[in-house]
MARRO-414202 format. One record per residue (C-alpha): x, y, z negated. Coordinates in pm, whole numbers, padded with zeros to 5 digits, always signed. Each point is the difference from the previous one (the first is absolute). Layout:
XYZ/...
end
This chain:
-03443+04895-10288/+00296-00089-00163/+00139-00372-00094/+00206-00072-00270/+00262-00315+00000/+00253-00167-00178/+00342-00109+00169/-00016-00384-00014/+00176-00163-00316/+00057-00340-00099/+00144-00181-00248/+00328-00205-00008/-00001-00285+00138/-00298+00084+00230/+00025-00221+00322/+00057+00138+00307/-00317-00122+00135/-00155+00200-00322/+00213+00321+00038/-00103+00033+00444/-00381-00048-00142/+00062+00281-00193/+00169+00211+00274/-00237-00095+00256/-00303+00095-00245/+00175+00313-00053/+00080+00126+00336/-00382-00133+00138/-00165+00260-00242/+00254+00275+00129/-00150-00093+00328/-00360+00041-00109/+00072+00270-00178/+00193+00223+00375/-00277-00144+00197/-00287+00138-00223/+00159+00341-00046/+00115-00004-00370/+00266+00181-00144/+00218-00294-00169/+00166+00036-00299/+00250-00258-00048/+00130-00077-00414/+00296-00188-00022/+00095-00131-00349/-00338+00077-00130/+00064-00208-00290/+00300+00319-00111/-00270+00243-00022/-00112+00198-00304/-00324-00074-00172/-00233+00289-00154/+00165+00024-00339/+00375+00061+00171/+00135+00371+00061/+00274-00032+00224/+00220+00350+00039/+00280+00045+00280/-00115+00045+00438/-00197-00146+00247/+00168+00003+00272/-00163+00019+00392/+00199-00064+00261/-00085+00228+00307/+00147-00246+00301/-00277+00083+00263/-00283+00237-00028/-00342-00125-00141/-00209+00286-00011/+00112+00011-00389/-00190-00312-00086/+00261-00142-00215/+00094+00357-00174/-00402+00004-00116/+00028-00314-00107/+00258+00085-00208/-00130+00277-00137/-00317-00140-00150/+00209-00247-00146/+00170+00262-00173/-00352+00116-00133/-00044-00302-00193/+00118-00026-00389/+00250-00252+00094/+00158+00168+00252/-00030+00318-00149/+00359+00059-00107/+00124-00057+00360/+00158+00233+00200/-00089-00055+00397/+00295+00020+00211/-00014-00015+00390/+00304-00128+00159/+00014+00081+00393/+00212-00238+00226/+00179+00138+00257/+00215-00044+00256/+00309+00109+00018/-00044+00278+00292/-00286+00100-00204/-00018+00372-00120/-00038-00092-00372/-00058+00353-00135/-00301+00050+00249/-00083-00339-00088/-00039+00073-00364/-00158+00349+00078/-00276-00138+00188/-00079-00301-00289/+00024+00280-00268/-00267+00232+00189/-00234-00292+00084/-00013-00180-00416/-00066+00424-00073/-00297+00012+00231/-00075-00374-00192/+00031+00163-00319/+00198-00243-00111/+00295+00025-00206/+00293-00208+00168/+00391+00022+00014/+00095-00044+00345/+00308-00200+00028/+00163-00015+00427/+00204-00335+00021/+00160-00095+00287/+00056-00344+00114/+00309-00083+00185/+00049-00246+00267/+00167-00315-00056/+00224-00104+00244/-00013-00398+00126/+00302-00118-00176/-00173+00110-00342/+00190+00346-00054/-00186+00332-00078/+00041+00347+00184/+00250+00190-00189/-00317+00248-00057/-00155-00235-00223/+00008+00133-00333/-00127+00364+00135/-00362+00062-00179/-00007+00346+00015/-00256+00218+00097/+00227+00208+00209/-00049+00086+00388/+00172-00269+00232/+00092+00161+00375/+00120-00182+00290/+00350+00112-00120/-00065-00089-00350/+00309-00166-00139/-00211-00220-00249/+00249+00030-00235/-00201-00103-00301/+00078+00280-00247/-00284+00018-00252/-00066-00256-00251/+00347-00130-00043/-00243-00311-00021/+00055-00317+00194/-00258-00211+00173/+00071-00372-00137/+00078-00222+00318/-00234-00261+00066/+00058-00289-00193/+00262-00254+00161/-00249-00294+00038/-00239+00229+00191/+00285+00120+00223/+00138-00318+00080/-00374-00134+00060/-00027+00265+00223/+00385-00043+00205/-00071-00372+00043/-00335+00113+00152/+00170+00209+00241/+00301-00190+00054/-00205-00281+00117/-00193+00227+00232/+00278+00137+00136/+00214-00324+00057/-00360-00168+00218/+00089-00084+00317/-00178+00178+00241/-00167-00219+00288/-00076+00347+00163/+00339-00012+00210/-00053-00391+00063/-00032-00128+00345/-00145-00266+00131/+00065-00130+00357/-00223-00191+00172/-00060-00098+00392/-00256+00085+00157/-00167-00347+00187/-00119+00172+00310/+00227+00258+00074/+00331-00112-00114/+00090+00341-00201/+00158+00068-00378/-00297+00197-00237/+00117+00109-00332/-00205-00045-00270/-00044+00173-00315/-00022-00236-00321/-00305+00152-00131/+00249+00358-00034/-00255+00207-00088/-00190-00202-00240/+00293-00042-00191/+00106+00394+00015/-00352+00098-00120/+00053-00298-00320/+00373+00149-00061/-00126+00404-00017/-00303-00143-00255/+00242-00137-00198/+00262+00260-00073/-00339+00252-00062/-00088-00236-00235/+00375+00007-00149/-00026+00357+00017/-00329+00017-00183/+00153-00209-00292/+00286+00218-00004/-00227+00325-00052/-00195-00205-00258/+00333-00087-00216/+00141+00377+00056/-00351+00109-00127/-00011-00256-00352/+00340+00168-00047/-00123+00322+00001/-00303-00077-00194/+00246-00191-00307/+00208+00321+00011/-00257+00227-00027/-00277-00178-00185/+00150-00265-00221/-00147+00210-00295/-00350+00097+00165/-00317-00163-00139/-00165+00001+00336/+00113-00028+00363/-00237+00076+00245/+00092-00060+00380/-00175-00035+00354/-00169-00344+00082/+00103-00066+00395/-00277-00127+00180/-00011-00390-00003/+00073-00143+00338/-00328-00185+00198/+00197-00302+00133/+00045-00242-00286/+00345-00073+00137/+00148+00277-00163/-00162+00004-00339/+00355-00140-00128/+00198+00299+00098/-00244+00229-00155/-00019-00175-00303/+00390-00045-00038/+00063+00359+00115/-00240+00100-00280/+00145-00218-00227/+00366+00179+00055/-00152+00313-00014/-00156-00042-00374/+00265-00221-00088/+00059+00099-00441/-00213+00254+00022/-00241-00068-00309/-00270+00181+00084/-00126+00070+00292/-00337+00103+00270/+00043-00020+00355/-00245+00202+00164/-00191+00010+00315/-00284+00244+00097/-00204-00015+00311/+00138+00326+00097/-00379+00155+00076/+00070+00099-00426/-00064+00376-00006/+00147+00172-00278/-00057+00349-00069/+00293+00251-00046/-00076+00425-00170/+00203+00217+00179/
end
């Protein structure tokens, strides 16, 4: 019930012809594998992983973005039972938000890896908003595990440990992105006058207004999605530069084949240095049992 694939690779050089083969292959077994009911397990940089006679030491490291009934903490976990991943300590790293009440948060993930049995650090991180023009929240560099209120200041005064930026080619990817977006004339507010041949009166016409509204909001979400997915490769290079193992959610793959580019780029940004790494996807009818 469970399909196992590798992220596409080619070599250099590959034509581009070659290299869309390759994605297409890819994202047409994802397909097979959502419509069929499988969990999918998703390795990316297979070639980076340890063969029987290696015993790495150091964390693997799950990211808990959105619940998933545990699926990818298990996973983990009999990885850790294995004699190569046997000197690994497992380390669950919760994202939230920044309204988020961080020491429930961790509370709640500590109580439910106890009723696992599994032995896990829980680590709350929150990840901060970034603003259009590229800037972070002043907040940004707050990773404690403290309570945030409505009132909370978010003054940030843990760690003492700052949150690297994200890197200036990704930011100015992403302000040309939005500059252009926001600089696209809109048609919605453009009229049209035309005369009427049998009764002599003005009608105003939209130019297609609400088409090109509905084309404008898809593409600052998709701007926005891209932005999440840089703030969250940050966050993962900060955290887990040293890890052996990343594990994170897989997002579902989208049915239109119009929009396979986006999800493969967004993934792309997501995982982007990470060595190792399993993106994860159950079917969410998983059932695992907790001891209470």
């Amino acid at each position: 019930n469970t399909l196992l694939l590798s992220w596409p690779v080619h070599t250099h050089g590959s034509s581009r012809e070659a290299i869309d083969s390759e994605y297409h292959t890819f994202t047409d077994k994802l397909h097979v594998g959502v419509a069929t009911d499988m969990c999918l397990v998703v390795a990316k940089d297979i070639v980076n992983f340890p063969v029987s006679a290696i015993r790495l030491v150091g964390t693997i490291d799950v990211y808990w973005i959105v619940q998933d009934g545990g699926l990818c903490i298990l996973i983990a976990y009999l990885l850790i039972q294995s004699k190569v991943w046997r000197g690994c300590k497992l380390r669950v790293i919760a994202i939230a938000q920044e309204m988020d009440n961080n020491t429930k948060l961790q509370a709640d993930l500590q109580k439910y890896v106890y009723q696992l049995r599994i032995d896990a650090r829980i680590m709350p991180l929150v990840l901060a908003e970034m603003k259009q023009n590229g800037k972070l929240n002043s907040d940004d560099n707050d990773t404690d595990s403290e309570t945030r209120g409505k009132n909370d200041d978010k003054s940030g005064d843990n760690d003492n440990e700052e949150t690297p930026t994200p890197s200036k080619e990704k930011v100015s990817a992403m302000k040309k992105a939005v500059s252009s977006l926001e600089k696209m004339p809109s048609n919605h507010d453009e009229k049209r006058v035309t005369i009427a041949e049998s009764k002599n009166e003005i009608v105003e016409e939209n130019e297609s207004g609400g088409r090109d509204k509905k084309f404008r909001m898809l593409d600052k979400k998709k701007v926005r999605k891209m932005h999440t997915a840089v703030r969250l490769n940050e966050l993962i290079l900060a955290n887990s530069a040293d890890s052996q193992l990343v594990l994170l959610n897989l997002p579902k793959p989208p049915v239109a084949k119009e929009g396979l580019d986006d999800y493969m780029h967004y993934l792309e940004v997501l995982s982007d240095k990470i060595p190792r790494i399993l993106f994860i996807r159950g079917t969410g009818k998983e059932v695992i049992t907790t001891y209470s």
